[in-house]
VMD Tcl script that draws the C-alpha trace (Angstrom):
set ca {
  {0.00 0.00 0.00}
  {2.85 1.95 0.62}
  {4.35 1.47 -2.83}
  {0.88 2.54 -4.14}
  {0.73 5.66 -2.46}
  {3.63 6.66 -4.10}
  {2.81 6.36 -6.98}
  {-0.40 7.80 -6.99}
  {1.34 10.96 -5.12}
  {4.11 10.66 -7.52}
  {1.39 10.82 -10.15}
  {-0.58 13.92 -8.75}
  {2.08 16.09 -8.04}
  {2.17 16.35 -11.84}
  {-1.09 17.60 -11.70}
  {-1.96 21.57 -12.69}
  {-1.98 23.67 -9.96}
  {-5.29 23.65 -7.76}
  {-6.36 20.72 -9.68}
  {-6.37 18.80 -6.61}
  {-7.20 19.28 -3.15}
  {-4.73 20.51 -0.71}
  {-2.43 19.03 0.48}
  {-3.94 17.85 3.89}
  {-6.93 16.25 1.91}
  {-4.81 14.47 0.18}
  {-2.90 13.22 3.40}
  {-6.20 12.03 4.92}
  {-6.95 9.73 1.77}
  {-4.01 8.31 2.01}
  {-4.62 7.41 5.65}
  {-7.22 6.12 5.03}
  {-6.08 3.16 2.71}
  {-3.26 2.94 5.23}
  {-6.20 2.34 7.81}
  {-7.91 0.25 5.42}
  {-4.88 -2.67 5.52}
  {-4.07 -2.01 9.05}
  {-7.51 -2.52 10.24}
  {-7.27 -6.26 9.00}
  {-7.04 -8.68 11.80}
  {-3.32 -9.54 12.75}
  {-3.62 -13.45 12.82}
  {-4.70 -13.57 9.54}
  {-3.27 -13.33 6.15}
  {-4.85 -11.40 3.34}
  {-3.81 -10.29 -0.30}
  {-1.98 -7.01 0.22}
  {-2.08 -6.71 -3.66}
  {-5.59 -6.66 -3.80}
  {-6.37 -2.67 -2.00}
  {-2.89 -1.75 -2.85}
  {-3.74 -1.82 -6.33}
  {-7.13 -0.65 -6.22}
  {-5.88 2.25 -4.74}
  {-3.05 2.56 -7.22}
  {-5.47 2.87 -9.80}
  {-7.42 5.37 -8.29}
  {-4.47 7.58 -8.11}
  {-3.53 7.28 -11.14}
  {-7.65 8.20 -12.76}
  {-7.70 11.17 -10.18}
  {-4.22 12.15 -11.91}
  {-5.42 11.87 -15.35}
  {-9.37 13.75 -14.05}
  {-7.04 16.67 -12.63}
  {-5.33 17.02 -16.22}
  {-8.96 16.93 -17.79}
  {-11.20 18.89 -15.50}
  {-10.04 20.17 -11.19}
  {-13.87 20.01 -11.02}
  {-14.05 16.49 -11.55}
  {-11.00 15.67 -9.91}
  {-12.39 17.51 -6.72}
  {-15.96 15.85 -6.60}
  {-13.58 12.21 -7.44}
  {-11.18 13.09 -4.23}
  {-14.63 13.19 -2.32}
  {-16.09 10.14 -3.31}
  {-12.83 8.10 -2.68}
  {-12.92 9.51 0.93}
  {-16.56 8.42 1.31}
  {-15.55 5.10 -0.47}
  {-12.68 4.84 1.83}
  {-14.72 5.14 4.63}
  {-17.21 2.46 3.67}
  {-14.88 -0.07 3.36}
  {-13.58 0.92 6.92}
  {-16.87 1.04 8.10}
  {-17.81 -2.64 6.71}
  {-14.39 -4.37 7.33}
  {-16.43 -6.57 10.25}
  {-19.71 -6.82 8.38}
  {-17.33 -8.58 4.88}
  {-15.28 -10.68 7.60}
  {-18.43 -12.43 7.96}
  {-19.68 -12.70 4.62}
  {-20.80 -16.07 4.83}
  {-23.55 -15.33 6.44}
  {-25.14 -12.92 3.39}
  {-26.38 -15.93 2.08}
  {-29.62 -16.50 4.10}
  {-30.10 -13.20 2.65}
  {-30.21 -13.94 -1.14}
  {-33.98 -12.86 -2.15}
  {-33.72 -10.26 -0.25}
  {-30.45 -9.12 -2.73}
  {-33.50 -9.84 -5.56}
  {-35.85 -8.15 -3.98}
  {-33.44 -4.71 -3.67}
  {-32.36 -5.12 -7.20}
  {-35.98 -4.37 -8.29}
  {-36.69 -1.55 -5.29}
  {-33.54 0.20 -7.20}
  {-34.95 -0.76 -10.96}
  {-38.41 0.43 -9.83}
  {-37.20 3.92 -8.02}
  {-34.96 4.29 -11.56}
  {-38.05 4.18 -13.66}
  {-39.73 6.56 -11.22}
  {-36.88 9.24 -10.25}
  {-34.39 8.26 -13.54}
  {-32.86 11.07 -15.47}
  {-32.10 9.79 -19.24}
  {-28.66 10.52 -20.38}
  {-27.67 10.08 -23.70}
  {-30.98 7.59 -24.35}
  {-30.15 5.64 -21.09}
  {-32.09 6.18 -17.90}
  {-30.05 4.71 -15.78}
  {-29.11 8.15 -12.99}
  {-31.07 9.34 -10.30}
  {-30.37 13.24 -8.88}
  {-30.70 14.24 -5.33}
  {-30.05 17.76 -4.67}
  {-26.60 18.11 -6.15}
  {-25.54 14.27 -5.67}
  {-26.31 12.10 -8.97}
  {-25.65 8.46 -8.56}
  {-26.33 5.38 -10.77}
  {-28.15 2.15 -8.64}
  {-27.10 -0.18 -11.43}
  {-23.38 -0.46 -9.75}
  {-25.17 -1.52 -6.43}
  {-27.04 -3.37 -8.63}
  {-24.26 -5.69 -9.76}
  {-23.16 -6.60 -6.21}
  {-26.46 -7.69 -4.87}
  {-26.51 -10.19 -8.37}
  {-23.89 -11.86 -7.57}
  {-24.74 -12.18 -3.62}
  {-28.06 -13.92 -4.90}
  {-26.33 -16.03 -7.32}
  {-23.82 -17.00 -5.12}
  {-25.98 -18.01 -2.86}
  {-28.87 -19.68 -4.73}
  {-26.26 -21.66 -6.77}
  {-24.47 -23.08 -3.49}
  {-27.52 -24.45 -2.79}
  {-29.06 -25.85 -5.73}
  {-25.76 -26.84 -7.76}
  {-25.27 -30.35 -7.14}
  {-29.31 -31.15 -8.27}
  {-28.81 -28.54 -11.44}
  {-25.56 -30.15 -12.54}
  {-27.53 -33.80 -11.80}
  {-30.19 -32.60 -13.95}
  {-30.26 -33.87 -17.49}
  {-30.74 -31.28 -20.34}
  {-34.18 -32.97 -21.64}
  {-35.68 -32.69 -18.70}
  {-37.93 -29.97 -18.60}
  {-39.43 -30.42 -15.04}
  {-36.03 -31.12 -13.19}
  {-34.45 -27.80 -14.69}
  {-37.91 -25.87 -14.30}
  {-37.84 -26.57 -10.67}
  {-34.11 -25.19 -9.81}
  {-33.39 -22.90 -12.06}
  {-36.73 -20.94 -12.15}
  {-36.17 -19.17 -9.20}
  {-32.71 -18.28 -10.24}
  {-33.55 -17.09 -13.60}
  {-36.61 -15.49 -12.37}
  {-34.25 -13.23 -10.30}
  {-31.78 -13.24 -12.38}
  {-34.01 -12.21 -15.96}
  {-36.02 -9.77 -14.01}
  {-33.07 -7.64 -13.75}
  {-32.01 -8.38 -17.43}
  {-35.29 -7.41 -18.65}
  {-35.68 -4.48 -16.86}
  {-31.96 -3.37 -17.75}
  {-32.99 -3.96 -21.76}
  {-35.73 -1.75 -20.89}
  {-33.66 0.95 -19.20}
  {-31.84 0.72 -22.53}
  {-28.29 -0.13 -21.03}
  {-26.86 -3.12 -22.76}
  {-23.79 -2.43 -21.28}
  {-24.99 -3.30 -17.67}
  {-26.89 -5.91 -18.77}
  {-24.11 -7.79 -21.16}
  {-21.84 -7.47 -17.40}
  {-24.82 -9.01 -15.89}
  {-24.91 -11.92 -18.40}
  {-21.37 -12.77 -18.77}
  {-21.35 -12.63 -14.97}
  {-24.31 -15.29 -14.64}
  {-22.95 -17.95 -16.99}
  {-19.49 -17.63 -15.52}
  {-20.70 -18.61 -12.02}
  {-23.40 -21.02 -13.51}
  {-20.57 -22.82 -15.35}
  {-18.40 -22.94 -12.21}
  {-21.15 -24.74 -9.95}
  {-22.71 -26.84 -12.40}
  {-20.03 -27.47 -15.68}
  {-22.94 -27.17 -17.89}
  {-22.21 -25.81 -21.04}
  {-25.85 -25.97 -22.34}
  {-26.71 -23.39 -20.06}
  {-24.07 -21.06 -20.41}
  {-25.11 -21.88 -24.19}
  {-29.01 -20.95 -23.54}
  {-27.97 -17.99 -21.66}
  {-26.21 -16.51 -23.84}
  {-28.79 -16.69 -26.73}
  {-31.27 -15.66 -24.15}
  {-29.10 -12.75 -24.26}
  {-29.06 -12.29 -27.77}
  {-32.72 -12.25 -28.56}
  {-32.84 -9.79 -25.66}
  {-30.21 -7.47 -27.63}
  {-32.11 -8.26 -31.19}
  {-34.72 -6.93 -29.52}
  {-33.08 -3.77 -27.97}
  {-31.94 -2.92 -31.52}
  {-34.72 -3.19 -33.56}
  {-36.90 -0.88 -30.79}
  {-34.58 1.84 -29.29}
  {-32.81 4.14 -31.70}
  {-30.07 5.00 -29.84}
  {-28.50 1.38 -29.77}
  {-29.07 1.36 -33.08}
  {-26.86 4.58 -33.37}
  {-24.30 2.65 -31.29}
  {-24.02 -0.03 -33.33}
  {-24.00 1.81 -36.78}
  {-20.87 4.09 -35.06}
  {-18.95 1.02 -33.76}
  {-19.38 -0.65 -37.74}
  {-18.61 2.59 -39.48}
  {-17.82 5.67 -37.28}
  {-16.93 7.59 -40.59}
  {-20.45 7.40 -41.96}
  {-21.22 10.19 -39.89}
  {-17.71 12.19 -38.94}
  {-19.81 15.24 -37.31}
  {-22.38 13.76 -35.86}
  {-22.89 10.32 -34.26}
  {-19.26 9.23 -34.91}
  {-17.46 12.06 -33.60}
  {-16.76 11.13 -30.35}
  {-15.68 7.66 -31.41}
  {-13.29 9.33 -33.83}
  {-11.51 11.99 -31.77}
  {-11.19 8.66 -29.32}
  {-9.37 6.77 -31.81}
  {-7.45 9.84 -33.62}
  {-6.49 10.42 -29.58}
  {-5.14 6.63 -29.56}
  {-3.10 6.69 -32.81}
  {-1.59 10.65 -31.35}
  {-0.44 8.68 -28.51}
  {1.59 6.48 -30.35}
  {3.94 3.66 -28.41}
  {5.31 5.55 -25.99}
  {2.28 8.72 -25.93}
  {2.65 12.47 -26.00}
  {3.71 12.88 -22.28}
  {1.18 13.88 -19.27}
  {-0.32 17.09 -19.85}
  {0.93 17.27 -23.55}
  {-1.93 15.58 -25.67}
  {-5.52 17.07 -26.82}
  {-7.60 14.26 -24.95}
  {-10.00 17.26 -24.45}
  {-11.49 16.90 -28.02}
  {-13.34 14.14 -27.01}
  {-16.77 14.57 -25.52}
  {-17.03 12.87 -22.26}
  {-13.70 11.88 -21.95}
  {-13.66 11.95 -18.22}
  {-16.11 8.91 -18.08}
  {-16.46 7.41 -21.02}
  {-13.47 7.97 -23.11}
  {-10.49 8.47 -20.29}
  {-8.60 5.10 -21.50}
  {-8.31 7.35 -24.72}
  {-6.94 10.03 -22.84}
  {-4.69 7.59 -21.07}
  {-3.18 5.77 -23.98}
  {-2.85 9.60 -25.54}
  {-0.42 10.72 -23.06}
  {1.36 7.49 -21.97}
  {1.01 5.34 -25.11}
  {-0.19 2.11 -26.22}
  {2.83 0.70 -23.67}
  {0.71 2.89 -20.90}
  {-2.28 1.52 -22.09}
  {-0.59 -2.12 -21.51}
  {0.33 -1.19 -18.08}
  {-2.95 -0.03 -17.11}
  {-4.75 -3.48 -18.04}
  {-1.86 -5.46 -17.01}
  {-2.63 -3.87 -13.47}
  {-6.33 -4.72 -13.80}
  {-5.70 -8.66 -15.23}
  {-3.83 -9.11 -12.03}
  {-6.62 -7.33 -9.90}
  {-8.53 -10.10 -11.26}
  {-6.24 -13.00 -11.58}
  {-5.77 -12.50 -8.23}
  {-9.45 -12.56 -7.56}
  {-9.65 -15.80 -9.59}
  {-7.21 -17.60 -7.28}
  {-8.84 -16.62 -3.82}
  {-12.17 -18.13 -5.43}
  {-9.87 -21.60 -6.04}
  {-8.75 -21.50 -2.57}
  {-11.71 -21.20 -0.88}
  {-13.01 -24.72 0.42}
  {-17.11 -23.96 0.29}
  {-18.78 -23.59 -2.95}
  {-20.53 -20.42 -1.83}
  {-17.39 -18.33 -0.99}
  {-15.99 -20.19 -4.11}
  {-18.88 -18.59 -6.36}
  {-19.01 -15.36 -4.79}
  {-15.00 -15.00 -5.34}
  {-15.89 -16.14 -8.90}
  {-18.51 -13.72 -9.49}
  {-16.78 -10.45 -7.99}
  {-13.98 -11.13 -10.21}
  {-15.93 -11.81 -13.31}
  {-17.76 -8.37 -12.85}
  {-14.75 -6.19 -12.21}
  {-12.48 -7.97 -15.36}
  {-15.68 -8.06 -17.80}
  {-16.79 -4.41 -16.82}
  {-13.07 -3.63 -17.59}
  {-12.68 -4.97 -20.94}
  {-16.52 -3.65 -22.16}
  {-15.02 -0.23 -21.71}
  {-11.49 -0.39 -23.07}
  {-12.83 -2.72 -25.96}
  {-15.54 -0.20 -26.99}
  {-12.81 2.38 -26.67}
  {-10.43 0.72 -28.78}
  {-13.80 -0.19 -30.98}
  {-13.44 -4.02 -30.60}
  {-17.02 -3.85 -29.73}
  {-20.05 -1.19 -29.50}
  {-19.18 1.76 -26.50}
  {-21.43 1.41 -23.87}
  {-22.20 3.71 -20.73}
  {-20.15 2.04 -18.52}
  {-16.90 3.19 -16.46}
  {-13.71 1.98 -16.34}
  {-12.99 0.84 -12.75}
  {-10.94 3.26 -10.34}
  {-10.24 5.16 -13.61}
  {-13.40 7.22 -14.38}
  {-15.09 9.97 -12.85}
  {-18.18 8.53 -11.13}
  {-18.89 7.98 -7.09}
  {-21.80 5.29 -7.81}
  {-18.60 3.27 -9.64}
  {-15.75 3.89 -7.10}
  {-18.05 3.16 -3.99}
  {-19.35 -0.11 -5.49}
  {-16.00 -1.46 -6.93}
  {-14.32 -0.35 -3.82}
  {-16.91 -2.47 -1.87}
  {-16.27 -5.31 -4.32}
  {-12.25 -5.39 -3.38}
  {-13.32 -5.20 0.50}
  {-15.11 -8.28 -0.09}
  {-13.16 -10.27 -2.34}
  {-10.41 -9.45 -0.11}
  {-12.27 -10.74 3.09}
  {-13.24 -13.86 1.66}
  {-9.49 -14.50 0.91}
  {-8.49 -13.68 4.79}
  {-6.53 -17.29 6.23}
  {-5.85 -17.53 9.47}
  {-1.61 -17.24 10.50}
  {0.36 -20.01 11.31}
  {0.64 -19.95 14.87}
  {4.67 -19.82 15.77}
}
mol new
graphics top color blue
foreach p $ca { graphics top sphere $p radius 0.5 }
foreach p [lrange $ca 0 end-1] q [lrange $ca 1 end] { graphics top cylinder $p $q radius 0.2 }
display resetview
């Protein structure tokens, strides 16, 4: 953690001037991820890599937000504080995680509260309606969302996967029985998220699903029906809402329309090819042609002003985030703590590569944010929460000397 803070201060004292907070704000944050390792339990063992390089990565965004906009930098420095202080606050509640699984409807049962006061309260951005506005404070429920998906899945799956992976693929009533509830849960959320009109949020959602269905049962027809569930679902999304239709025209052709609809798609990738291997230097590219590049688009500005090599460091540090994820879920000797290893890992690597591939325009952009590395509180609170955990379910106890 030490090593982290380092860099991220190495990082933002490259900043503009007044871009950041001062220097005793600044000091606090960083006590508090000191306070976040220290507070672990001293006969136990943990993976120090796991916060250290969550909040590397968040040093290095706020960096790049303070080159882009102070104003976004300064509302980012307060959301990692509040983050910072949520993970501190739930260190106890995570070290018992095991026991969120007599919980699991009620995980379902929030999902929809948070779908249902989004249709009610939602503010539409850019043809999603996925933000909800109090006072000054806009926040998106669809990165709560997430968690509480994979805390029912989790838990339904420990309990049913044994029967579901018994259950024979022509058998209609066996597969009815223990699945329904789970894709009941599990496709009310999809449905509604079509509906919403975020595809991006509900492809994470998907890929999520089938990963941990295919770890606790090994069927592959059901990853296989999943996914074309999926596809109908996006069919469908296509043909009905213009704007994914817009989407998907400027991810086949974003030249059709240079002005208009493919703009900010081209200014990202004439930002990527400025950058070059080794990039313009921080502070000496134009990352501020691109619309929304704080949220959207700040891999562009990234891979501007470090390079593509940059650009390779940055998702080397998040494959390693979630390799590391991978291997507490193989160490864990439950299948519950197994799958909900599985599942937080899935959703942080999967989010990761839907943004930088529609970035790079390996697939359609969608409205979500890169981890750590975007403006957005919703997105640093939840992911932060999602490290807490993954890193509580990985605690061992010490070898007593």
């Amino acid at each position: 953690m030490a090593v982290a803070l380092g860099i991220g201060g190495f990082a933002l004292s490259l900043a503009p001037r007044n871009s950041v907070g001062p220097p005793w704000a600044l000091v606090l944050l960083a006590l508090g991820a000191l306070g976040w390792v220290l507070s672990a339990p001293r006969d136990t063992r943990r993976d120090e890599l796991l916060p250290a390089l969550s909040v590397m990565l968040t040093g290095l965004g706020l960096a790049m937000l303070a080159r882009l906009s102070g104003d976004l930098a300064h509302k980012q420095e307060a959301w990692i504080g509040i983050s910072l202080t949520l993970v501190l606050l739930s260190r106890r509640l995570f070290d018992h995680f095991r026991q969120f699984a007599a919980f699991k409807y009620v995980w379902v049962l929030g999902s929809i509260v948070l779908f249902a006061l989004i249709a009610i309260f939602g503010q539409e951005v850019n043809g999603a309606k996925l933000w909800i506005r109090i006072g000054s404070i806009q926040f998106e429920p669809v990165e709560i969302i997430k968690l509480f998906m994979v805390l029912f899945m989790a838990a339904y799956l420990a309990e049913t996967a044994d029967v579901i992976a018994a259950a024979k693929p022509w058998s209609v009533r066996a597969n009815a029985k223990y699945l329904g509830p789970l894709f009941l849960g599990w496709g009310a959320s999809m449905a509604i998220l079509v509906f919403e009109r975020d595809i991006g949020m509900a492809t994470l959602l998907l890929v999520t699903f089938v990963a941990m269905l295919y770890v606790a049962t090994r069927r592959v027809d059901l990853v296989l029906g999943g996914a074309a569930v999926f596809a109908l679902a996006a069919w469908w999304a296509v043909k009905h809402y213009p704007y994914v239709v817009a989407r998907f025209q400027v991810w086949q052709n974003p030249f059709a329309d240079p002005l208009g609809r493919g703009y900010q798609a081209l200014q990202a990738l004439f930002s990527l090819a400025a950058g070059g291997l080794f990039g313009t230097g921080y502070g000496l590219g134009h990352p501020y042609y691109i619309p929304a590049v704080g949220t959207d688009y700040i891999y562009a500005a990234w891979s501007e002003e470090f390079g593509a090599l940059g650009g390779l460091v940055l998702i080397g540090a998040f494959l390693v985030v979630v390799q590391r994820g991978l291997a507490i879920a193989q160490a864990q000797p439950d299948l519950y703590a197994k799958l909900l290893a599985t599942g937080l890992a899935v959703t942080l690597g999967v989010q990761t590569f839907i943004i930088i591939g529609g970035v790079l325009g390996l697939l359609p952009l969608t409205g979500i944010t890169l981890p750590f590395i975007s403006y957005g509180g919703s997105s640093l609170v939840a992911n932060f929460l999602l490290i807490a955990l993954v890193w509580a379910i990985g605690s061992e106890r010490a070898a007593s000397s």
